[in-house]
ZAPABA-121702 format. One record per atom (N, C-alpha, C): residue in one letter; z, y, x. Coordinates in steps of 0.001 Angstrom, whole numbers, plus 524288, in hexadecimal, padded with zeros to 5 digits. Example, Ala and Ser with C-alpha at 12.3 -4.5 7.8 and 13.67 -1.06 7.14 Angstrom:
<torvexs>
a81E787E9C683386;a81E787EE6C8300C;a81E787F31C83390;s81BA87F73683232;s81BE47FBDC83566;s81EBE8001E83264;
</torvexs>
This chain:
<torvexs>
x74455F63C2EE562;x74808F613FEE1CD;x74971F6500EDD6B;x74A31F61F6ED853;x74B6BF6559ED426;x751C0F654EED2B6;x754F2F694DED223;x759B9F67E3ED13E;x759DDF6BC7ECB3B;x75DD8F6A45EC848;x75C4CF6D03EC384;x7574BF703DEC00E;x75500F74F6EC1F9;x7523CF75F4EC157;x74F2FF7A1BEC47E;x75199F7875EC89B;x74D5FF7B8DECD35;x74CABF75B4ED215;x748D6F7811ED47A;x74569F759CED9EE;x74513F7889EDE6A;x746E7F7332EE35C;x7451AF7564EE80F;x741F9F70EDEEBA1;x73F60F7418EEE31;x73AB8F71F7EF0D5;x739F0F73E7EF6B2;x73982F71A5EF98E;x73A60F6C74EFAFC;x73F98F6A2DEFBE7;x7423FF660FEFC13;x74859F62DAEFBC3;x74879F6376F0190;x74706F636CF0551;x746A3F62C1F0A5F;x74219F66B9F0B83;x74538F6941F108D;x73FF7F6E21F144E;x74331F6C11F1804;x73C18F69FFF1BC2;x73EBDF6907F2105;x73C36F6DFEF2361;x73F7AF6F91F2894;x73BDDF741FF2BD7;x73AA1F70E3F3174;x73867F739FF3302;x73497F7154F3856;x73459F73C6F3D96;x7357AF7949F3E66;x735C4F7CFAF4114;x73776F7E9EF46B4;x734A4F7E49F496F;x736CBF7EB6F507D;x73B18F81EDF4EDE;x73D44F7FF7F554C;x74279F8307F5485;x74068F8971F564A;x745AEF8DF6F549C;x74433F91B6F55FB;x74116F93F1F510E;x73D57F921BF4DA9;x73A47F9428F48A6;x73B6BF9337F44E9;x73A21F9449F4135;x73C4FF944DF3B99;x736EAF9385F383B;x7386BF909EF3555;x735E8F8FB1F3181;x7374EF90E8F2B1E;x734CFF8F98F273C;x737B4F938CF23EC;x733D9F8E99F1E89;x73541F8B55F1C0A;x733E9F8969F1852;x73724F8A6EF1175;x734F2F88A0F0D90;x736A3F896EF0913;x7390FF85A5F0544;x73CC0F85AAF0122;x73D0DF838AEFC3B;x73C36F8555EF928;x73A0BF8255EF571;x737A7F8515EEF97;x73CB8F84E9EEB22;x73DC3F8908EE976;x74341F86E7EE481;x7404EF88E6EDFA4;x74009F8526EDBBB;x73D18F863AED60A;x742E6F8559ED1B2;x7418FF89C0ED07D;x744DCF89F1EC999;x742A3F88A1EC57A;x743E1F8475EC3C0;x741D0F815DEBF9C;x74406F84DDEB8CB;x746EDF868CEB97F;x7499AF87B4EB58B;x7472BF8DB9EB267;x74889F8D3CEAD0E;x746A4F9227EAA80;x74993F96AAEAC0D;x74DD0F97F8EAE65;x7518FF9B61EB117;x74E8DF9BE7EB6A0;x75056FA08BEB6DF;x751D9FA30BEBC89;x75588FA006EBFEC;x756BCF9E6EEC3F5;x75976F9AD7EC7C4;x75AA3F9D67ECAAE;x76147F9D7CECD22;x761F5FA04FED2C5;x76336F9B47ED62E;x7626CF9BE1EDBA4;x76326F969DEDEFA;x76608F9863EE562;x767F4F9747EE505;x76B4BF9718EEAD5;x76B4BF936BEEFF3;x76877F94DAEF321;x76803F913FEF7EA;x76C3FF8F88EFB19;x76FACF8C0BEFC4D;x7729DF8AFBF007F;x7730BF8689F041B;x77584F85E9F091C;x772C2F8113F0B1E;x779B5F7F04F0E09;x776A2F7926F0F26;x7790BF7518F10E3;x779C9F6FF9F1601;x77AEDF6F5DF15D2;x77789F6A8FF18AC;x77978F64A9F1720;x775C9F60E9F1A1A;x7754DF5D17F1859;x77539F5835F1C1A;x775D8F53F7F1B9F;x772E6F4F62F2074;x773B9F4BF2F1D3B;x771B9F476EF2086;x771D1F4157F1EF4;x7760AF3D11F2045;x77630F38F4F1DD4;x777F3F3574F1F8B;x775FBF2FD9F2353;x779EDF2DD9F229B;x7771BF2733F257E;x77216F2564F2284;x773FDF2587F1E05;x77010F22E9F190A;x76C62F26D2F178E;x76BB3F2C2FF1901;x76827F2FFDF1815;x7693AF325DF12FC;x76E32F327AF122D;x76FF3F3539F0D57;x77127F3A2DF0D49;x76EB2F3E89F0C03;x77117F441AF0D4D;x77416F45EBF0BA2;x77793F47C1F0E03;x77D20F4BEDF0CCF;x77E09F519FF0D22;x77FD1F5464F06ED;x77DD4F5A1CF08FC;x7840AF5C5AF0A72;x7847BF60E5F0DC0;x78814F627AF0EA7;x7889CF6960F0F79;x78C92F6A8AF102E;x78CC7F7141F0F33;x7894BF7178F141C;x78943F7717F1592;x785B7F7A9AF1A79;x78A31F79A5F1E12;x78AFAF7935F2358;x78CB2F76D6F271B;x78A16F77F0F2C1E;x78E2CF779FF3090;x78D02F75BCF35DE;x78A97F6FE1F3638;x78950F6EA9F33D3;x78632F6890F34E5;x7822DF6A27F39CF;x77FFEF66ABF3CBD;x77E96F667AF40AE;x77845F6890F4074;x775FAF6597F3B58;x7708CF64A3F3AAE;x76F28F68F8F3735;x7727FF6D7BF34F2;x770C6F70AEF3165;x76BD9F73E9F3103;x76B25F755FF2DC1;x76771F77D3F2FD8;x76796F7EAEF2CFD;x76B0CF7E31F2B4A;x76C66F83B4F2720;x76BE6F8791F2A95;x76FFDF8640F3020;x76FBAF8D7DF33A6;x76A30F8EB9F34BB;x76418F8BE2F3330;x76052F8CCAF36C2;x75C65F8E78F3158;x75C3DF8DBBF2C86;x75A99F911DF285E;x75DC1F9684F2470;x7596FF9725F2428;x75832F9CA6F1EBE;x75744F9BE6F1B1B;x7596DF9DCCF17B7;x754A2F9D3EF120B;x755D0FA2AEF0FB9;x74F40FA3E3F0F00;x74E2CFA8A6F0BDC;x75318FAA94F08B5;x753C2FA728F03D8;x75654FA905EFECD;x75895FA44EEFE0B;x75D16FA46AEFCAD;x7613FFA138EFB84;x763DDFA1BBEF628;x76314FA5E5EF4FE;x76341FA788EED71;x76017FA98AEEBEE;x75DB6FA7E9EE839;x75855FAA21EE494;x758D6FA805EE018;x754DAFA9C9EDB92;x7529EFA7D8ED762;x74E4BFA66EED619;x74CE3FA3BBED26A;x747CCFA151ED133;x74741FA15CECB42;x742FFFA364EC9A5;x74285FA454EC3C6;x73FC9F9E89EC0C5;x73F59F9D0EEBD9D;x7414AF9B58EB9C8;x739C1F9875EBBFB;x73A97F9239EBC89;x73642F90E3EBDFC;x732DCF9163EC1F4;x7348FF9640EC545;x732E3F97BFECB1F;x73554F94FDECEF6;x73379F958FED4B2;x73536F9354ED8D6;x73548F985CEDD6C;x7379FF96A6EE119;x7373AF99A2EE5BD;x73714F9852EEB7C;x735A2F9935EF109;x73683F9502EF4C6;x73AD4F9979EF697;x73D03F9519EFAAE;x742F7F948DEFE61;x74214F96CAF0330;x73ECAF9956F0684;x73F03F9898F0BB0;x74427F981DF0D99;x743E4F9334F129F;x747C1F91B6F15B7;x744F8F92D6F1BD4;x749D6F943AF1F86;x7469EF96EAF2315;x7493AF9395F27D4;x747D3F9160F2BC6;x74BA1F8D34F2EBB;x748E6F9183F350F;x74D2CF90FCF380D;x74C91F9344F3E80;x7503BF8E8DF40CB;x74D27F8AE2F44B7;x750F2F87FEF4774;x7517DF8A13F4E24;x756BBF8A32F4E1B;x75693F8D45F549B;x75527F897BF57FB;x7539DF8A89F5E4E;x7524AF8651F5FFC;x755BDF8348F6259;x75A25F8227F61C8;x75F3EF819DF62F8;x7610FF7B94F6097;x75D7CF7B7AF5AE4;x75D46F78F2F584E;x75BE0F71CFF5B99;x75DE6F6DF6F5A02;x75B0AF69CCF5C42;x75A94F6591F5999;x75A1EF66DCF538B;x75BF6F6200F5061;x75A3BF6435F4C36;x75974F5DEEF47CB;x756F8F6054F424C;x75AF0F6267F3E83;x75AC9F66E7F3D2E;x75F15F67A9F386B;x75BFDF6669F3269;x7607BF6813F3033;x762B8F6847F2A00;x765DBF6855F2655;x7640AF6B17F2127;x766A8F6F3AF1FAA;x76516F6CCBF1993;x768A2F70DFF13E8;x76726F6F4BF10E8;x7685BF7425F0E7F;x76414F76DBF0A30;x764C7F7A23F04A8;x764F6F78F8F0217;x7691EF7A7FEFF87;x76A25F7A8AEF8A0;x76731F7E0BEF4DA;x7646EF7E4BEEFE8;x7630BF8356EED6C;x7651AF8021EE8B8;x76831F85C3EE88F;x76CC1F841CEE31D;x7695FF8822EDF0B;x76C13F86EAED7BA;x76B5CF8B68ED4A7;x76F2CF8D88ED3E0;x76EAEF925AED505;x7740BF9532ED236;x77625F95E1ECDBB;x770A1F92EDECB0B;x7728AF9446EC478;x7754FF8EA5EC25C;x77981F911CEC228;x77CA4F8AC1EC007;x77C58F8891EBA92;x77C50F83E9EBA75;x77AECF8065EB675;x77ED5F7D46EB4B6;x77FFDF7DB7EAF57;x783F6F7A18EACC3;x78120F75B6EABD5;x7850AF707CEAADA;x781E8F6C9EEA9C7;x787BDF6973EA7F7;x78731F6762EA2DB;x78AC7F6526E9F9E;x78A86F5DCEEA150;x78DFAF5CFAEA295;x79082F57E2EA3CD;x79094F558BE9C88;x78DD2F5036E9D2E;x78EA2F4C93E992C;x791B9F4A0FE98DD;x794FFF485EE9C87;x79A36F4694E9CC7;x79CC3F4646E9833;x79DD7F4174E94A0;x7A10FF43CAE8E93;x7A7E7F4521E9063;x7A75BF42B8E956F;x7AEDBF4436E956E;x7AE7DF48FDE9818;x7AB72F4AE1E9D76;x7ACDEF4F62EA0A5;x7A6F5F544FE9EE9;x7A6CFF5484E9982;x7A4CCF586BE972A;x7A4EDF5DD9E9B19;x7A0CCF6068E9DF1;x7A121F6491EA050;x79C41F66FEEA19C;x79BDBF6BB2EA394;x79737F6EFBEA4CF;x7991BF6F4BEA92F;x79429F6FB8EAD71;x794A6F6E1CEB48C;x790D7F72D6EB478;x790FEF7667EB9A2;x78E0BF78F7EBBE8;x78AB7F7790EC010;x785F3F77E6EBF48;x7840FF7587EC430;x77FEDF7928EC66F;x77FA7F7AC5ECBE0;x77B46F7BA8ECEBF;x77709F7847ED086;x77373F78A3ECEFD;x76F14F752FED1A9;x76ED9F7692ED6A0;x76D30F739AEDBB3;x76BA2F7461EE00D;x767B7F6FF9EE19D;x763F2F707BEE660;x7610BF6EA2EE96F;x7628AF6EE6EED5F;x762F2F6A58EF204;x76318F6B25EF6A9;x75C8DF69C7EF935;x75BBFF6BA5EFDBA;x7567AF6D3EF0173;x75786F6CB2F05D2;x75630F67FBF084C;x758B4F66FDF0D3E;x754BAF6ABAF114E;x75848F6CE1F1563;x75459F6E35F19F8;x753FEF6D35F1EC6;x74FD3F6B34F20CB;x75033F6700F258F;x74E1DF6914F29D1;x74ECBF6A29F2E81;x74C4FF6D66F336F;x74C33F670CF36D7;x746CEF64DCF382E;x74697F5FA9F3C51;x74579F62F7F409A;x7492AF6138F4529;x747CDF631FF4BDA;x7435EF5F47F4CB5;x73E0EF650FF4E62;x73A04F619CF4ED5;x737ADF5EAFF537B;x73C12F5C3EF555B;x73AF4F57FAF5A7C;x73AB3F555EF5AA4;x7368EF5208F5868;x7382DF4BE3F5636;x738BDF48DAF5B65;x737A0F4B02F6024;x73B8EF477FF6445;x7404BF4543F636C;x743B0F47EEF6104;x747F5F4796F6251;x749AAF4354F5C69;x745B2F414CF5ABF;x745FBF3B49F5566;x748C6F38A1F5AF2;x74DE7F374EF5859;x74FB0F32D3F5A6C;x751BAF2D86F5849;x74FAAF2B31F54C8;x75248F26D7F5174;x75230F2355F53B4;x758A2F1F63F52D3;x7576BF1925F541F;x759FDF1611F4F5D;x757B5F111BF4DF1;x75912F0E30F4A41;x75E41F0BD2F4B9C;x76213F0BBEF4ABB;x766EDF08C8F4C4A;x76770F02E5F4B81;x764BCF0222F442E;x76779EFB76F42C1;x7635DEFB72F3D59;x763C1EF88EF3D9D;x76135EF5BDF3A02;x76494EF111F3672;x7661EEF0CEF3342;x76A45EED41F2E9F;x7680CEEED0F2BFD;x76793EE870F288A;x7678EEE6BEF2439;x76C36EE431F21BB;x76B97EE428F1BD6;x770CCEE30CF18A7;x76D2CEE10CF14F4;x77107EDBF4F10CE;x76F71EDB2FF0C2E;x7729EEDE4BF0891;x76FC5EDFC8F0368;x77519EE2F4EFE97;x77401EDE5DEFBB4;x77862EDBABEF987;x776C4ED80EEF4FE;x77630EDA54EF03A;x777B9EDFCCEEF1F;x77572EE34AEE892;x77053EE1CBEE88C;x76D91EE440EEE5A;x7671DEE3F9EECF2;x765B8EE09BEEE30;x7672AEDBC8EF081;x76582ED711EF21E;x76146ED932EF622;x762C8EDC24EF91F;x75D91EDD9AEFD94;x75FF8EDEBDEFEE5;x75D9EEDDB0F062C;x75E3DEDF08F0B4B;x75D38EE47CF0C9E;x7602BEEA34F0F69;x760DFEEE43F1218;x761D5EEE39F1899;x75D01EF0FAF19CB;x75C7AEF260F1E2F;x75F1AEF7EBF1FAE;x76177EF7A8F24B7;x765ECEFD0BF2523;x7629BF0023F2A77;x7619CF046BF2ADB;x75DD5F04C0F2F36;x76256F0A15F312D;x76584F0B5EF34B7;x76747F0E26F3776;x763C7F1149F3CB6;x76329F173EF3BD4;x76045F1A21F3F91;x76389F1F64F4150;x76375F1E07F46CF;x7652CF24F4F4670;x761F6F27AAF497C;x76305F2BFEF47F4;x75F8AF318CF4A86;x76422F34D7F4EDB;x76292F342BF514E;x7640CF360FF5854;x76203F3B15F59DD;x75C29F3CFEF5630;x75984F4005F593A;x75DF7F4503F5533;x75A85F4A21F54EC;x75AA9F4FEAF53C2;x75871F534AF4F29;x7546DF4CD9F4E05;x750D1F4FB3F48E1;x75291F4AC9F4492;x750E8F4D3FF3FC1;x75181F48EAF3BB5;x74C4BF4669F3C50;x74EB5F413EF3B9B;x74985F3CA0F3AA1;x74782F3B82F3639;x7414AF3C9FF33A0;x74018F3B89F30C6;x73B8CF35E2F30E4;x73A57F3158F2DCC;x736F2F2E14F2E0E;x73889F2ABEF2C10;x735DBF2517F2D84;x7370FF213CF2A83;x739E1F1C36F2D90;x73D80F1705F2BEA;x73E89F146EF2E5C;x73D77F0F61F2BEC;x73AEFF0B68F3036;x7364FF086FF2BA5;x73A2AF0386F2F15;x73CB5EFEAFF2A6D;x73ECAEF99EF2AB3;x739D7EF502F2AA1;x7393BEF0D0F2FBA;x736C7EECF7F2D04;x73B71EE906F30B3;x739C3EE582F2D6D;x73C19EE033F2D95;x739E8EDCC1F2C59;x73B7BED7E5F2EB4;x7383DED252F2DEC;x73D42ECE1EF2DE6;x73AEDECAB5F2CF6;x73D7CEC3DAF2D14;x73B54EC277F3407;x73DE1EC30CF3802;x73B4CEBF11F3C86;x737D8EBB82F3A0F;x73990EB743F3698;x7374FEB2F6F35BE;x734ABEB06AF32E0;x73436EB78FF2FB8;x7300DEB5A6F2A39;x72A6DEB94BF2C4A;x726DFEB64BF2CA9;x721F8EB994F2D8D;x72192EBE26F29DF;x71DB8EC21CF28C1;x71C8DEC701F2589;x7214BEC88FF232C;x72559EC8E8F241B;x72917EC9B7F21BC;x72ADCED037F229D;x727BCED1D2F252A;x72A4DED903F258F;x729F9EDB31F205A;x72F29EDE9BF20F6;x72F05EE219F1D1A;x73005EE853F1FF1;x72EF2EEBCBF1CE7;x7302EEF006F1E13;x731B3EF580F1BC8;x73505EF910F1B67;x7370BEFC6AF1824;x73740F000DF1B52;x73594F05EDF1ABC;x73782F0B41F1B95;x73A63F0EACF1754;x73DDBF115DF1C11;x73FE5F167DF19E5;x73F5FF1C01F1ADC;x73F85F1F61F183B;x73F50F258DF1A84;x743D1F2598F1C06;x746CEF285DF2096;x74AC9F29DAF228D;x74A8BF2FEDF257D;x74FE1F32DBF24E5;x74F80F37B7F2757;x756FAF3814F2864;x754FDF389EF2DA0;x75A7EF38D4F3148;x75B68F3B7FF3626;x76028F3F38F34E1;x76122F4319F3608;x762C6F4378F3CA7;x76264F4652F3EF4;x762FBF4694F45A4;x768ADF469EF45B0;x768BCF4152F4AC4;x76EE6F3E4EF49BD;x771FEF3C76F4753;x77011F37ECF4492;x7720FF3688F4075;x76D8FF30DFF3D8D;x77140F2E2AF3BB1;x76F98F29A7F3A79;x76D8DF28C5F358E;x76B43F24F5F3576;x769E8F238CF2E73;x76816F1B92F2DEB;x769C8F1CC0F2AAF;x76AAFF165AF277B;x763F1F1669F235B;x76194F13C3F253F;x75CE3F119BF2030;x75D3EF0C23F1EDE;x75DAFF0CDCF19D1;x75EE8F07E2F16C0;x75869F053AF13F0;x757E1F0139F178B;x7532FF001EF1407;x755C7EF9C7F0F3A;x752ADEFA5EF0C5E;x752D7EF590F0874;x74ED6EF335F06C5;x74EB6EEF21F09C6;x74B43EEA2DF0B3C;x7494BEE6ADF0672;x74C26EE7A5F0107;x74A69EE632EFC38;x74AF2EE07EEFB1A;x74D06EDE0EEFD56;x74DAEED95AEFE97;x74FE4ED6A9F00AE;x752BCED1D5F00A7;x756E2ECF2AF043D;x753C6ECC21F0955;x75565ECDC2F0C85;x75222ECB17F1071;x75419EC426F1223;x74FFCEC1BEF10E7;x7510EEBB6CF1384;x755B9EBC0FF195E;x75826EB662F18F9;x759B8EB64DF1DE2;x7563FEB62DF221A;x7580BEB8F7F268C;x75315EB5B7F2AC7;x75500EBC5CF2F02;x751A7EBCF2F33CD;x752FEEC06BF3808;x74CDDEC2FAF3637;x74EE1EC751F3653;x74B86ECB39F3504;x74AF4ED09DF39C3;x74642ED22BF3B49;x7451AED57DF3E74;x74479ED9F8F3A9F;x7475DEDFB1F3C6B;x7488EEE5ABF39F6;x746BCEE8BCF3DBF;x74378EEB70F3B6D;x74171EEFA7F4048;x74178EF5C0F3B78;x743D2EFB57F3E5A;x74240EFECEF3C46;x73DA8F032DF40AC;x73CE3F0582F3E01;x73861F09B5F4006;x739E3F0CD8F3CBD;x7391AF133CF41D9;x73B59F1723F3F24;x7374AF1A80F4231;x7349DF1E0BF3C62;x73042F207CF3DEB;x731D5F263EF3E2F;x72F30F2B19F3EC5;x73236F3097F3CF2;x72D2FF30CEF39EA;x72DC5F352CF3642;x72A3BF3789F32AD;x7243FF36B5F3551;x722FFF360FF3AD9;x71E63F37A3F3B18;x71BEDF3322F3E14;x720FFF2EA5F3A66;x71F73F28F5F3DB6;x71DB7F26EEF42C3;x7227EF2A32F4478;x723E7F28F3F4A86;x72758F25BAF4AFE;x7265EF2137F4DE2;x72B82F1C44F4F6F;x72F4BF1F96F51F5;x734F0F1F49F4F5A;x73967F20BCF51F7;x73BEAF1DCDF550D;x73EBBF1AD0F5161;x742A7F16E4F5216;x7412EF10CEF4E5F;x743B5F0CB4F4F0E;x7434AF081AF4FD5;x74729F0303F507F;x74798EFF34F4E15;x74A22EFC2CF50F7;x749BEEF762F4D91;x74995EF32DF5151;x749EDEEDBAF4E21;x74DA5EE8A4F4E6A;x74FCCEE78AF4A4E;x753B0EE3B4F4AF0;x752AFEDDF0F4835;x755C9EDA0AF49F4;x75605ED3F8F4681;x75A1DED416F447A;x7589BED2FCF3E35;x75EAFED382F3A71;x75D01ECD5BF37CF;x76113ECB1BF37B0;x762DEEC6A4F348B;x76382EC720F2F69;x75FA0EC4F1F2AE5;x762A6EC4FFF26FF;x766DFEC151F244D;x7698EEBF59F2296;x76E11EBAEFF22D6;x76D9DEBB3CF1CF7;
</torvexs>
């Protein structure tokens, strides 16, 4: 991602690493600018919501962190004028460990930037730091322990869009985050060829729920309709499942 006039690469490092070893991967930070750049590393953490909306928050006792279990090389440096440099990040998970964490870096510039407000009434010069955040993700690699079940299945009409929304409720029970897809079909009982079908990417966090909203593009006829979801993981393995009869009225 580019934020003013520097880059970092990659937005996300996941690590992979038995417990007990360490692994040690990189970010790339590029200075776009004709100046010299100083940059400051600091970190955070982060999670999700119902709706899969992320929220960042200071460094913390949160449960899932993952900050006490990395390093990083250099945390203040410079970068000359069009050059780049990599990040090593260095992760050790003890074996103590039994669950997926995560964590989040910031790389700020230290060189601060005015930037004049057009505002004709609140005329002013603002200081601003650019920053990037870099999420960092450690998955516990047991995929035994995938535990998802589909809860419900609702549908709603919105009359703005004149189309029908499907509400797909899942939670994760297991220890690791779930990554894959969750695929909607539906039919009319009583109209022959009538399936339709929609997927989503979803990623949801160990213990903890999530809401997928699909939108069906269309108002659905009256009539009793059969809803089935399927929920695959990344490596399109059947997880979870479930099928219901919804009325449309």
């Amino acid at each position: 991602m580019i934020s003013q006039d520097f880059e970092v690469k990659p937005m996300k490092l996941y690590f992979d690493c038995s417990l007990e070893n360490s692994q040690t991967k990189n970010i790339k930070v590029k200075n776009f600018s004709s100046d010299t750049h100083t940059y400051v590393i600091t970190s955070g953490d982060f999670n999700r919501d119902s709706l899969g909306k992320t929220f960042f928050f200071e460094k913390s006792d949160f449960k899932y962190s993952l900050n006490p279990y990395f390093s990083l090389q250099k945390s203040f440096f410079s970068i000359q004028p069009n050059d780049s440099i990599n990040i090593p990040i260095t992760l050790t998970i003890p074996d103590s460990i039994k669950s997926s964490l995560w964590s989040v870096i910031y790389i700020k510039s230290a060189n601060e930037q005015k930037v004049k407000l057009t505002d004709t009434v609140n005329r002013a010069n603002i200081t601003i730091s650019p920053q990037i955040a870099v999420k960092l993700v450690y998955n516990y690699p047991n995929k035994d322990n995938e535990s998802l079940k589909v809860n419900s299945i609702k549908t709603f009409f919105n009359e703005k869009t004149n189309s029908d929304y499907t509400f797909v409720e899942i939670s994760n029970n297991g220890n690791t985050i779930f990554n894959g897809n969750v695929n909607l079909l539906f039919s009319n009982i009583k109209i022959p060829n009538s399936e339709k079908s929609f997927v989503e990417k979803i990623e949801i966090m160990p213990n903890s729920k999530r809401i997928v909203k699909f939108d069906l593009k269309d108002r659905l006829k009256k009539g009793n309709y059969a809803f089935s979801t399927i929920t695959n993981n990344i490596e399109g393995k059947y997880v979870a499942g479930k099928q219901e009869l919804i009325e449309i009225k």
